[in-house]
Short mmCIF file of the C-alpha atoms (twelve columns), coordinates in Angstrom:
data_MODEL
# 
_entry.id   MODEL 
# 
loop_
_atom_site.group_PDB 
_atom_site.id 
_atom_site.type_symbol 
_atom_site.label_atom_id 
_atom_site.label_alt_id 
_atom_site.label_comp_id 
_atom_site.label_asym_id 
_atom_site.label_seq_id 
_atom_site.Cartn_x 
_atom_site.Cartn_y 
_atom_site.Cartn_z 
_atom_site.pdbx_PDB_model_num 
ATOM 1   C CA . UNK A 1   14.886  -27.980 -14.357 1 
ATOM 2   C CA . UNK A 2   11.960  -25.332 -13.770 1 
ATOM 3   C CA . UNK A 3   12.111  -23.918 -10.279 1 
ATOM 4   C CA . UNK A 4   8.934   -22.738 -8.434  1 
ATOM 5   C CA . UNK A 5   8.454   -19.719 -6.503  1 
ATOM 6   C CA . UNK A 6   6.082   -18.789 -2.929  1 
ATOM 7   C CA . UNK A 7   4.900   -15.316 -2.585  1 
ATOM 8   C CA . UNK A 8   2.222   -14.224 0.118   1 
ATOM 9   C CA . UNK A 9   1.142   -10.780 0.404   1 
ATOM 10  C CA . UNK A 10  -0.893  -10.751 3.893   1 
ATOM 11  C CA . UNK A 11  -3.171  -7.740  4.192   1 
ATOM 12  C CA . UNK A 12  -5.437  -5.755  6.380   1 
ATOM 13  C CA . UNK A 13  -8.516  -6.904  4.411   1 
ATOM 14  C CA . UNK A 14  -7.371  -10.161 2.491   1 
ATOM 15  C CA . UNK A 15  -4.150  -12.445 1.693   1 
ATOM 16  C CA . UNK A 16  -3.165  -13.589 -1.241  1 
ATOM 17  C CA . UNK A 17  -0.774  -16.675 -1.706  1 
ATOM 18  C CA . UNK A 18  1.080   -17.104 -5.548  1 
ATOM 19  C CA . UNK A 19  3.265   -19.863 -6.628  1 
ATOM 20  C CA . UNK A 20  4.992   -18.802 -10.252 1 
ATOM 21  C CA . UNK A 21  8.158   -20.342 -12.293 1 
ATOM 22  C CA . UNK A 22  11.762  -19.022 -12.668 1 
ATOM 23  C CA . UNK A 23  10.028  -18.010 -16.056 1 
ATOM 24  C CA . UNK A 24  7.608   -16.053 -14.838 1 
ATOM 25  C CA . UNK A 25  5.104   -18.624 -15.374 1 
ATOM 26  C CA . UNK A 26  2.050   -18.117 -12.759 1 
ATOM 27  C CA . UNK A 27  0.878   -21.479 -11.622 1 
ATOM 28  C CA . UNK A 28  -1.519  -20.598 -9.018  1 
ATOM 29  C CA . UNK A 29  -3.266  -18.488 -6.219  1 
ATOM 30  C CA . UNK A 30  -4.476  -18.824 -3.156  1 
ATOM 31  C CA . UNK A 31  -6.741  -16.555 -0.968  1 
ATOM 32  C CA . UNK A 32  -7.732  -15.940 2.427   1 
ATOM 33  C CA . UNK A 33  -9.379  -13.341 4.589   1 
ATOM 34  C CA . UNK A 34  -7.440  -10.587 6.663   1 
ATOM 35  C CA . UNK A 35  -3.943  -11.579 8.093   1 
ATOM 36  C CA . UNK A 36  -2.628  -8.596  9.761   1 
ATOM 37  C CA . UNK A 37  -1.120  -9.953  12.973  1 
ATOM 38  C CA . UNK A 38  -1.361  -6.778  14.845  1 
ATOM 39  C CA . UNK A 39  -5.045  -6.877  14.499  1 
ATOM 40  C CA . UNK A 40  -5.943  -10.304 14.621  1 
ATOM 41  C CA . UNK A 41  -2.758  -11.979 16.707  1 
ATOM 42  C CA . UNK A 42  -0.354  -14.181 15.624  1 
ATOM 43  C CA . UNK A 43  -2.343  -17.584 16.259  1 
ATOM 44  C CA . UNK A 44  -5.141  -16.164 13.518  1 
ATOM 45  C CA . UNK A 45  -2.201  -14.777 11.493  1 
ATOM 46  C CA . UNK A 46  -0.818  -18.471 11.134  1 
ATOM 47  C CA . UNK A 47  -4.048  -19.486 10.503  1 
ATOM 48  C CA . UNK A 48  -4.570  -17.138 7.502   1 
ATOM 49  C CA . UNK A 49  -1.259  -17.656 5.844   1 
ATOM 50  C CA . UNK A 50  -1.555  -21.601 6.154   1 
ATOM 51  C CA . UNK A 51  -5.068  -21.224 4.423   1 
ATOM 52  C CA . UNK A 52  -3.620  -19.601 1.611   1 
ATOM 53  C CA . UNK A 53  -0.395  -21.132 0.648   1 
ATOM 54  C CA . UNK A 54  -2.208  -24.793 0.888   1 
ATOM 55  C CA . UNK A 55  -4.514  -23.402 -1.489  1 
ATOM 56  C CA . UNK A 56  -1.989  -22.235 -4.103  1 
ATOM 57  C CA . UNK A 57  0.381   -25.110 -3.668  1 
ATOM 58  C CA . UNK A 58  -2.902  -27.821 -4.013  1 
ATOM 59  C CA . UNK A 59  -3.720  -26.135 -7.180  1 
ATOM 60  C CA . UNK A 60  -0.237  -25.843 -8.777  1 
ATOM 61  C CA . UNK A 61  0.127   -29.569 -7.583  1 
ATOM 62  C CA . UNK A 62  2.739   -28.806 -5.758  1 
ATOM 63  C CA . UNK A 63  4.126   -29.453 -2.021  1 
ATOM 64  C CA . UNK A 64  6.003   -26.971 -0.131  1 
ATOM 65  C CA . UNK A 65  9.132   -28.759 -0.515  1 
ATOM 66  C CA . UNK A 66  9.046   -27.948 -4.361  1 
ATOM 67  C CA . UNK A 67  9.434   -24.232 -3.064  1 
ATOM 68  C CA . UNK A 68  13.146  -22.751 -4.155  1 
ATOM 69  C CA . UNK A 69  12.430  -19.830 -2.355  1 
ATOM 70  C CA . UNK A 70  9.284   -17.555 -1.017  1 
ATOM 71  C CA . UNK A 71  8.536   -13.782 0.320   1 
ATOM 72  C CA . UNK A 72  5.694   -12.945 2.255   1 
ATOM 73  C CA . UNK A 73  4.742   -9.241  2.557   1 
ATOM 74  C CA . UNK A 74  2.724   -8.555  5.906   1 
ATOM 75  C CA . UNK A 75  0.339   -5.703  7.151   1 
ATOM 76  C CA . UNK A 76  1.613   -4.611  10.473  1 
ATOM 77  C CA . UNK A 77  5.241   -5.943  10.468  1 
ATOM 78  C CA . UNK A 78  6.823   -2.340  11.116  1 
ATOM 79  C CA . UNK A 79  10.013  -2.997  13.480  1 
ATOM 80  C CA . UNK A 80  12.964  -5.317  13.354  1 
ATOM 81  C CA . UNK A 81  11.936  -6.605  17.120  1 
ATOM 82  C CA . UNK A 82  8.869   -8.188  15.431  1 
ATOM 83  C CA . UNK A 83  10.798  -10.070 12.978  1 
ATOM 84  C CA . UNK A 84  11.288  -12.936 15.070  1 
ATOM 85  C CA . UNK A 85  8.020   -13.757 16.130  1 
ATOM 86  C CA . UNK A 86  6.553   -13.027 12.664  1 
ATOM 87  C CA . UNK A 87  8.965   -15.709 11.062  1 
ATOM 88  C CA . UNK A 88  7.752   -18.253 13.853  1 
ATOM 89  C CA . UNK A 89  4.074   -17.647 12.895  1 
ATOM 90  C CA . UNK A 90  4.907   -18.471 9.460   1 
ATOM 91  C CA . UNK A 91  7.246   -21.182 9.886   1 
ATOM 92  C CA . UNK A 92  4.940   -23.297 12.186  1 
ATOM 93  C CA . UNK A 93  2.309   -23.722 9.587   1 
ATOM 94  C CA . UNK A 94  4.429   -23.682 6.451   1 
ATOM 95  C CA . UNK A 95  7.439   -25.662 7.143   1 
ATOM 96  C CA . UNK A 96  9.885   -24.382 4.528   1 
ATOM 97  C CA . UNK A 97  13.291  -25.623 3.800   1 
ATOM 98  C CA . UNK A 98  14.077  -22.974 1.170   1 
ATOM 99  C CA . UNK A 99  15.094  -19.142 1.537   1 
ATOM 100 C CA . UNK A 100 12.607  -16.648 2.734   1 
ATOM 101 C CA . UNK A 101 11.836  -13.852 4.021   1 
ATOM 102 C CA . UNK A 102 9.145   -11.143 5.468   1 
ATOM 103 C CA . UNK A 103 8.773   -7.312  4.185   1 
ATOM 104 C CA . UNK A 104 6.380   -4.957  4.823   1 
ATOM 105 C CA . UNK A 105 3.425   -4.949  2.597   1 
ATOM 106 C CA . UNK A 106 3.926   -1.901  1.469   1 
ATOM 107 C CA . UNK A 107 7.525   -3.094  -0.557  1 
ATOM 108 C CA . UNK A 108 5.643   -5.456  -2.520  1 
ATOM 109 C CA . UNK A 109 3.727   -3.205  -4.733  1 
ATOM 110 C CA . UNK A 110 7.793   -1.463  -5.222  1 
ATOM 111 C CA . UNK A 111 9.123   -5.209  -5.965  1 
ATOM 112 C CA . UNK A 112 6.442   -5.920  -8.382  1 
ATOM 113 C CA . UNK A 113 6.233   -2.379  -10.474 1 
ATOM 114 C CA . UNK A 114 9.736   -0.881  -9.868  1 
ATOM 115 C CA . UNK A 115 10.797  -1.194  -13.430 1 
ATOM 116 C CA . UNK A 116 14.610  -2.110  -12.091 1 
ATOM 117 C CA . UNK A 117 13.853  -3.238  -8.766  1 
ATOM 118 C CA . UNK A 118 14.193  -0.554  -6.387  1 
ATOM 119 C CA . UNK A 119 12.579  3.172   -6.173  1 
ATOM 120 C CA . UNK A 120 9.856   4.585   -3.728  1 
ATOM 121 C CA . UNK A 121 6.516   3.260   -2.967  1 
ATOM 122 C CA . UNK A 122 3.693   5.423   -2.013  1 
ATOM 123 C CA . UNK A 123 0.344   4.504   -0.255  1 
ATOM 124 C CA . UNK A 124 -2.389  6.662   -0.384  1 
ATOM 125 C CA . UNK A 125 -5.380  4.534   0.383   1 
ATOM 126 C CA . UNK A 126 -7.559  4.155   4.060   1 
ATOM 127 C CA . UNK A 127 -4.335  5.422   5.226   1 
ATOM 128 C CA . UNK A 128 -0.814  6.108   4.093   1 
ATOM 129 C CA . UNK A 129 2.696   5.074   4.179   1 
ATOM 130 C CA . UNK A 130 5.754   5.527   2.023   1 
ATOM 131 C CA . UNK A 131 8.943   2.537   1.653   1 
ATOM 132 C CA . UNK A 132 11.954  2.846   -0.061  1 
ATOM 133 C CA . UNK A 133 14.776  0.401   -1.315  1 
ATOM 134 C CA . UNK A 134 17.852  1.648   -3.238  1 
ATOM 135 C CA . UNK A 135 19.900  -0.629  -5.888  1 
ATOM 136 C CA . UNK A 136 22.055  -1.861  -2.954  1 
ATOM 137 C CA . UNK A 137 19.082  -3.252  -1.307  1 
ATOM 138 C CA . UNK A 138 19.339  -0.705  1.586   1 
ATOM 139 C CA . UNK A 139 15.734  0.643   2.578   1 
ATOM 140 C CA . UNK A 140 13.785  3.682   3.809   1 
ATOM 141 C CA . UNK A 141 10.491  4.542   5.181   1 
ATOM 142 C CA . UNK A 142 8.505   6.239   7.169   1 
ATOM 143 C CA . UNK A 143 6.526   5.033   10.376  1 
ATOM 144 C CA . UNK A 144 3.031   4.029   9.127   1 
ATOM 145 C CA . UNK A 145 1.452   5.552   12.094  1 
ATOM 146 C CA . UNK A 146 -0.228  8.083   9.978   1 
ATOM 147 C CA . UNK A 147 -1.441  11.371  11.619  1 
ATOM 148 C CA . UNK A 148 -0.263  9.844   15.324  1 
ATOM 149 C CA . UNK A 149 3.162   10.854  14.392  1 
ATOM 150 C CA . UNK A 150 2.617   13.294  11.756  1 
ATOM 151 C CA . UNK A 151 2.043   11.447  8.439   1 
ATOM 152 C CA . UNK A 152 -0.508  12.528  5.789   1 
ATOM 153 C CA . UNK A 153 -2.602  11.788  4.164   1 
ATOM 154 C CA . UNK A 154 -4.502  8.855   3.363   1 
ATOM 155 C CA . UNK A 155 -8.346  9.152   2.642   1 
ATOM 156 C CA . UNK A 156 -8.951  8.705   6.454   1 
ATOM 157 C CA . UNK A 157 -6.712  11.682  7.053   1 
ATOM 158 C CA . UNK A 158 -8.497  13.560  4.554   1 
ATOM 159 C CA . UNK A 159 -11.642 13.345  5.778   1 
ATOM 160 C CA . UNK A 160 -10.410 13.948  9.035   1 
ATOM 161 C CA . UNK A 161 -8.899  17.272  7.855   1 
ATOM 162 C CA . UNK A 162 -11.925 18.137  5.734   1 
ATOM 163 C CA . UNK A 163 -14.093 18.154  9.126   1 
ATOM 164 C CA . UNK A 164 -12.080 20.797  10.326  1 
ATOM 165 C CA . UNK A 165 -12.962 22.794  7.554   1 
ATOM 166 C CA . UNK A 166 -16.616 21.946  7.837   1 
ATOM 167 C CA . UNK A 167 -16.646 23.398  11.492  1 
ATOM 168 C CA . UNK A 168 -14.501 26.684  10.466  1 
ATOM 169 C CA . UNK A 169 -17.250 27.475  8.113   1 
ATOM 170 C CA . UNK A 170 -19.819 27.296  11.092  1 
ATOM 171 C CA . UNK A 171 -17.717 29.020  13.994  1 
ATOM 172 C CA . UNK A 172 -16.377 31.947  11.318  1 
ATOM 173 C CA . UNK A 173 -12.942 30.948  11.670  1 
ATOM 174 C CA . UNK A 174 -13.579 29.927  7.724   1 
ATOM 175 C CA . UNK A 175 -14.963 30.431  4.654   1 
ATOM 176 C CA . UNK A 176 -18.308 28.310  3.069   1 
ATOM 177 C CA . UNK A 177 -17.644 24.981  1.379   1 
ATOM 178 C CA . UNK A 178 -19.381 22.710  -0.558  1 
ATOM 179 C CA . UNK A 179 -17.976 20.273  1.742   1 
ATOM 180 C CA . UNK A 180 -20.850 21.180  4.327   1 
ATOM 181 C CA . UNK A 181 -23.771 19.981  2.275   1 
ATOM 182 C CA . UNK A 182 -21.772 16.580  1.051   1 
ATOM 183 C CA . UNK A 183 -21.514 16.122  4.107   1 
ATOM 184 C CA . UNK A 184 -24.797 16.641  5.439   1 
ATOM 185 C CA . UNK A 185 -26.120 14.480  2.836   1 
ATOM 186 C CA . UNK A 186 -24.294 11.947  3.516   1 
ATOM 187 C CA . UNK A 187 -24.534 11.707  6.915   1 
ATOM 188 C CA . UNK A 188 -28.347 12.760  7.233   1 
ATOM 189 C CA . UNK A 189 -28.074 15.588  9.378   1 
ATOM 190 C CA . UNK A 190 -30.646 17.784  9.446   1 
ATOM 191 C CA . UNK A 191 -28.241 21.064  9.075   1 
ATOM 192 C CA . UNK A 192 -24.995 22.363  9.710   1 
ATOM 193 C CA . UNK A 193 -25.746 22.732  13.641  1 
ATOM 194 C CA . UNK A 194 -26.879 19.111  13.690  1 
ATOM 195 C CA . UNK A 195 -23.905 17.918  11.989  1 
ATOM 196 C CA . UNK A 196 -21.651 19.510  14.305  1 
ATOM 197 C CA . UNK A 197 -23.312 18.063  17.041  1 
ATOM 198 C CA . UNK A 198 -23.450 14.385  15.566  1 
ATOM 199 C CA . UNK A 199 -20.073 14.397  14.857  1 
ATOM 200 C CA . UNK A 200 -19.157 15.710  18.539  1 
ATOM 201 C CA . UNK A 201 -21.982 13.086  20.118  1 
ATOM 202 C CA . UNK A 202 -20.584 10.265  17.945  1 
ATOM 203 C CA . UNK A 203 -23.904 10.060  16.652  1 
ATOM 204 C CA . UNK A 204 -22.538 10.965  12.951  1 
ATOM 205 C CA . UNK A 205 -19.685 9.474   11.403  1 
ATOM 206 C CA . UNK A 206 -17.329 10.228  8.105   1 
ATOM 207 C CA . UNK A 207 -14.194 8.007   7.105   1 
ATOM 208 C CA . UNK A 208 -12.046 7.054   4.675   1 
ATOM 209 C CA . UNK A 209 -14.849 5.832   2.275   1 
ATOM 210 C CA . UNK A 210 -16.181 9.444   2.581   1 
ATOM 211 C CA . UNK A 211 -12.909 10.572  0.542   1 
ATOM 212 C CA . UNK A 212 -14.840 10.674  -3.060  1 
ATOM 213 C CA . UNK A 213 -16.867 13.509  -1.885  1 
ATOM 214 C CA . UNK A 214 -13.503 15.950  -1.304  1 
ATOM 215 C CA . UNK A 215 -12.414 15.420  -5.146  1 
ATOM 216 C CA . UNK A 216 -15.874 15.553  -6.148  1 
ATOM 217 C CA . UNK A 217 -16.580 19.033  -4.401  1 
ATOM 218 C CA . UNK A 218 -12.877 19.734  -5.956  1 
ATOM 219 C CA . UNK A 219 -13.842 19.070  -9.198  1 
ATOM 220 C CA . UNK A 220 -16.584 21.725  -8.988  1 
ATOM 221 C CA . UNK A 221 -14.215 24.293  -7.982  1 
ATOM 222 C CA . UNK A 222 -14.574 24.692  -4.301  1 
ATOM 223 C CA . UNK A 223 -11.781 25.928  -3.084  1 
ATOM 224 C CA . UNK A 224 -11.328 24.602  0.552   1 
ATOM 225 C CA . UNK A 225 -11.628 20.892  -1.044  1 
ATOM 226 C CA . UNK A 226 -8.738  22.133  -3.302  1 
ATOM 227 C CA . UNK A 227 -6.655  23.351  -0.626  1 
ATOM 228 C CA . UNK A 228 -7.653  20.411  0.990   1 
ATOM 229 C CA . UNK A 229 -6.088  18.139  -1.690  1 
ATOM 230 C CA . UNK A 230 -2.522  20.677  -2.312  1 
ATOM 231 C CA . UNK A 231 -2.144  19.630  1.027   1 
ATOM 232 C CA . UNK A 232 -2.717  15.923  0.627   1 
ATOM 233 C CA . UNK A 233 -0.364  16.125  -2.105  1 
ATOM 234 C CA . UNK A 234 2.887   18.146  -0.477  1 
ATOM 235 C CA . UNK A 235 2.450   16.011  2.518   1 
ATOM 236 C CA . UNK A 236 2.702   12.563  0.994   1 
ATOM 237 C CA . UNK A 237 5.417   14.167  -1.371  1 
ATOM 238 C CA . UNK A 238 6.959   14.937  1.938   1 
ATOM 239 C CA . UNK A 239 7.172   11.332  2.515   1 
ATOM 240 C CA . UNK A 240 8.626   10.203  -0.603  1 
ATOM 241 C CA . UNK A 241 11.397  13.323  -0.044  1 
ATOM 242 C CA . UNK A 242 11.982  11.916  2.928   1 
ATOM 243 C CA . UNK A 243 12.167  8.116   2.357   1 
ATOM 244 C CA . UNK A 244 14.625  9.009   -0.763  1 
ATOM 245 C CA . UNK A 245 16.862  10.846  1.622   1 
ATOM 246 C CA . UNK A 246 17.241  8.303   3.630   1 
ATOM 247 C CA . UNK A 247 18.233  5.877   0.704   1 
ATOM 248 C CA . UNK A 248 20.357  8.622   -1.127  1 
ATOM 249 C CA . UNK A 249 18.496  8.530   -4.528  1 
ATOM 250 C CA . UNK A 250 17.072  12.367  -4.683  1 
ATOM 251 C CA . UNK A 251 19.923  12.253  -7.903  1 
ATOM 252 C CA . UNK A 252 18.940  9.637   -9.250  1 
ATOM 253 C CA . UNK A 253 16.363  8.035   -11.505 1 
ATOM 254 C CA . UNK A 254 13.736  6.197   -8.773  1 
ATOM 255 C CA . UNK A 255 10.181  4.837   -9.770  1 
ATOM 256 C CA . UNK A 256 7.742   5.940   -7.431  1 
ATOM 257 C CA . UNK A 257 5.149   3.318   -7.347  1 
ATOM 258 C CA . UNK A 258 1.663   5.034   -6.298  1 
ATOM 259 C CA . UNK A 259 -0.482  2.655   -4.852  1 
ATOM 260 C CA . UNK A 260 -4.070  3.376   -3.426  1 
ATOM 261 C CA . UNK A 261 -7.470  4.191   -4.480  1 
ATOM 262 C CA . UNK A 262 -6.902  7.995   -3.486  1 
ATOM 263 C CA . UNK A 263 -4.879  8.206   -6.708  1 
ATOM 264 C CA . UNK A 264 -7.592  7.096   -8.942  1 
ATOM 265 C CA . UNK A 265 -9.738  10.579  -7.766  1 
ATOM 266 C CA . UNK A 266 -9.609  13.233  -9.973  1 
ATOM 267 C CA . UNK A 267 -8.551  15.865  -9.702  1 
ATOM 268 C CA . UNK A 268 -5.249  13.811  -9.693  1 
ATOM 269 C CA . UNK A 269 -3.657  13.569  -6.542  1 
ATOM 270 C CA . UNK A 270 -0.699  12.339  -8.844  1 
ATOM 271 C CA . UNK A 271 0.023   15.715  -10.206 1 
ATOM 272 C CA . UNK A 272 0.243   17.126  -7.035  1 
ATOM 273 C CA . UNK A 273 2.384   14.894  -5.478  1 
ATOM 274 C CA . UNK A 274 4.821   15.310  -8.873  1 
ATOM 275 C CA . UNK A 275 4.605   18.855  -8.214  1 
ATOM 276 C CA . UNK A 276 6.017   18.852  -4.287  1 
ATOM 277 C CA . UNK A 277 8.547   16.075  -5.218  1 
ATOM 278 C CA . UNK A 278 9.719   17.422  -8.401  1 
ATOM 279 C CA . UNK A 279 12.001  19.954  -7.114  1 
ATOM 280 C CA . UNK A 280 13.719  17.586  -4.915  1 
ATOM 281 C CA . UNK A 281 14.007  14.358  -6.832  1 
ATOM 282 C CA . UNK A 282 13.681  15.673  -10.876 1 
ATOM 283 C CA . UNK A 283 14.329  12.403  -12.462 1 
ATOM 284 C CA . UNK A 284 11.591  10.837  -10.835 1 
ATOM 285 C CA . UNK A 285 9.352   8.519   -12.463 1 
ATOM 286 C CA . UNK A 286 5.690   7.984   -11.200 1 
ATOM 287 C CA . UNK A 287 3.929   4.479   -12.099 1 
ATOM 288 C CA . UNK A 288 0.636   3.740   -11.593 1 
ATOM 289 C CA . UNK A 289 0.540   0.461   -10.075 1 
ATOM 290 C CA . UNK A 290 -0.037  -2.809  -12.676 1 
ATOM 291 C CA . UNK A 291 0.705   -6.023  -11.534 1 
ATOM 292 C CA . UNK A 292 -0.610  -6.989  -7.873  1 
ATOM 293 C CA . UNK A 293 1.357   -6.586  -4.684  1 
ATOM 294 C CA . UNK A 294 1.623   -10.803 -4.594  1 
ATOM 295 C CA . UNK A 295 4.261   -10.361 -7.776  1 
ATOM 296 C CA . UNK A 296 6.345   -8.523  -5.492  1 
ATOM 297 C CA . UNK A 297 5.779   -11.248 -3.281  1 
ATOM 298 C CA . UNK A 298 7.158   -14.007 -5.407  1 
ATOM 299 C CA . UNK A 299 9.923   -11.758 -6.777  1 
ATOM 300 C CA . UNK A 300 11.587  -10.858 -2.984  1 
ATOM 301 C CA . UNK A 301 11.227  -15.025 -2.989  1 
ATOM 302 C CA . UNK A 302 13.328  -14.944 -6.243  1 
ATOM 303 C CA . UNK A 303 15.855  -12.833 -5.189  1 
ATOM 304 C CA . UNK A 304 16.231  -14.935 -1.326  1 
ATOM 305 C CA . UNK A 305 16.844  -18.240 -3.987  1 
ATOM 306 C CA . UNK A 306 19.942  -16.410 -5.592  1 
ATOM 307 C CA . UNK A 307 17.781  -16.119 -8.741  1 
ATOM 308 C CA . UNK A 308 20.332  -13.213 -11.226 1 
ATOM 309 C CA . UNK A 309 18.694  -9.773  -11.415 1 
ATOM 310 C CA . UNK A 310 18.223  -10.178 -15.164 1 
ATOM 311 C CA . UNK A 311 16.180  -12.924 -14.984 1 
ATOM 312 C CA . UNK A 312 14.075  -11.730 -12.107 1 
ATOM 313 C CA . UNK A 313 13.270  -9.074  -14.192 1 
ATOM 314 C CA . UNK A 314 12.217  -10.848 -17.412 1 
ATOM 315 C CA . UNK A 315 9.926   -13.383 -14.592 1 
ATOM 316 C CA . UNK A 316 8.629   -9.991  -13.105 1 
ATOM 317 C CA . UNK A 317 7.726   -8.789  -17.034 1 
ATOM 318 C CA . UNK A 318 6.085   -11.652 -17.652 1 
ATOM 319 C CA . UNK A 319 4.138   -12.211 -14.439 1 
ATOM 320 C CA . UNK A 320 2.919   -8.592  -14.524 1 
ATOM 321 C CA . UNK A 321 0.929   -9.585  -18.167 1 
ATOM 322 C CA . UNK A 322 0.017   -12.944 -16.519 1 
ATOM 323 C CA . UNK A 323 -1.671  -11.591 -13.527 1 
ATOM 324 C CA . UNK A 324 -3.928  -9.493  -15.378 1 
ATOM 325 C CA . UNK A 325 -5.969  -12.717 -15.965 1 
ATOM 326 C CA . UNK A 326 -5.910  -13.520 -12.553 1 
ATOM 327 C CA . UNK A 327 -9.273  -12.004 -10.579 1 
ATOM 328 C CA . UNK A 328 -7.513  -10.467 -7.099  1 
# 
């Protein structure tokens, strides 16, 4: 008798709900707008993750008590104390009966792309964060704070850093970058002087989405934006030292999933990070991420049903050429 399968990966920007067979078989998906709690409350939260799991389970033709088992991955669940009230938010609008449970978003994209199931995830995107799990289950990670409590570096980190730079150039403390005129074109100042000014009046603002412009001024040579990006790269290899300490696998043979859009620049953040962790961890393995973070989703509900690692991994195979056709 097939068995069907809830995943729900609920996001900063968007949720996505997926209902696939012990075979791998994807049946449906659902969407729905952002769903982190911590930004929108719990009530919205509910809201959001009811939206999309009717959707997916009205499209497979399914009703939730046809569910064997279901994860949910969730923006902004970050400390056991949360746990409880999390799992209330979820339960009230999707009554379950079967096995479940709640990760961090972050260990989806590992569950999904880790070829055996565990290894390192690495997120390098708006911001950053880093999540571990070892073959025993046991996980790692950092806080997901970012540059609050010391962790680097996402692309709104970068930019961040990159600014510093900008203003060294000005005050002497630094040498010229190309930085300064991607900058001022892209803000509209009028000069360096202005831009200084804007930034300090709040009338000028860089973010994340301003990260392109570093690798592009890399590519060209400029030195600061390269310095700027060795430095992106030993800090979030930092992180995945770090997370594989905690989860004793610098010996062993870990995938490290890399997951963001800062990975797609060139030059390649990718080969930097390899470089700082390489030492450390030497059997390392570094993945590009393939199949969506909702895989991961319906895997961790896979593995709450009992479901044998062997055949979790032939569903995850065959999910992770499936979702290709699905438009995230």
């Amino acid at each position: 008798m097939t068995k069907y399968f809830l995943g729900v990966d609920v996001g900063a920007t968007k949720t996505h709900a997926m209902i696939a067979s012990d075979r791998g078989e994807i049946l449906s998906l659902g969407k729905a707008g952002r769903g982190n709690p911590t930004l929108i409350g719990y009530e919205k939260f509910s809201e959001v993750v009811k939206q999309a799991v009717e959707q997916a389970l009205t499209k497979a033709d399914l009703t939730i008590k046809q569910i064997s088992g279901a994860g949910f991955g969730v923006a902004g669940y970050d400390w056991d104390s949360q746990k409880a009230k999390t799992l209330q938010a979820i339960e009230s609008v999707t009554p379950l009966k079967a096995p479940h449970e709640i990760v961090n978003d972050s260990v989806l994209g590992l569950l999904a792309n880790a070829r055996h199931g565990w290894g390192i995830s690495l997120v390098a995107g708006t911001g950053c964060n880093c999540w571990g799990r070892n073959a025993r289950g046991e996980y790692g990670r950092t806080t997901g704070y970012g540059d609050e409590l010391g962790e680097y570096a996402g692309g709104s980190e970068l930019v961040a850093r990159a600014k510093h730079f900008v203003a060294y150039e000005w005050t002497g403390r630094g040498q010229p970058t190309s930085l300064t005129q991607a900058f001022i074109k892209e803000t509209g100042a009028k000069n360096l002087e202005d831009l200084l000014e804007g930034w300090g009046e709040k009338q000028y603002e860089l973010n994340a989405n301003s990260a392109p412009l570093i690798f592009e001024c890399a590519a060209q040579g400029d030195k600061v934006a390269l310095d700027l990006l060795k430095w992106a790269g030993d800090e979030l290899g930092e992180m995945v030292i770090a997370v594989a300490r905690q989860i004793n696998v610098t010996q062993s043979s870990p995938d490290v999933i890399l997951i963001g859009g800062l990975f797609r620049g060139t030059p390649s953040l990718k080969s930097l990070v390899t470089a700082k962790v390489g030492s450390v961890i030497p059997k390392a393995t570094y993945l590009n991420m393939q199949a969506p973070p909702v895989v991961g989703a319906v895997v961790l509900g896979m593995e709450q049903a009992g479901v044998s690692a062997n055949a979790i991994q032939s569903a995850r195979i065959e999910m992770q050429i499936k979702a290709a056709n699905f438009r995230l």
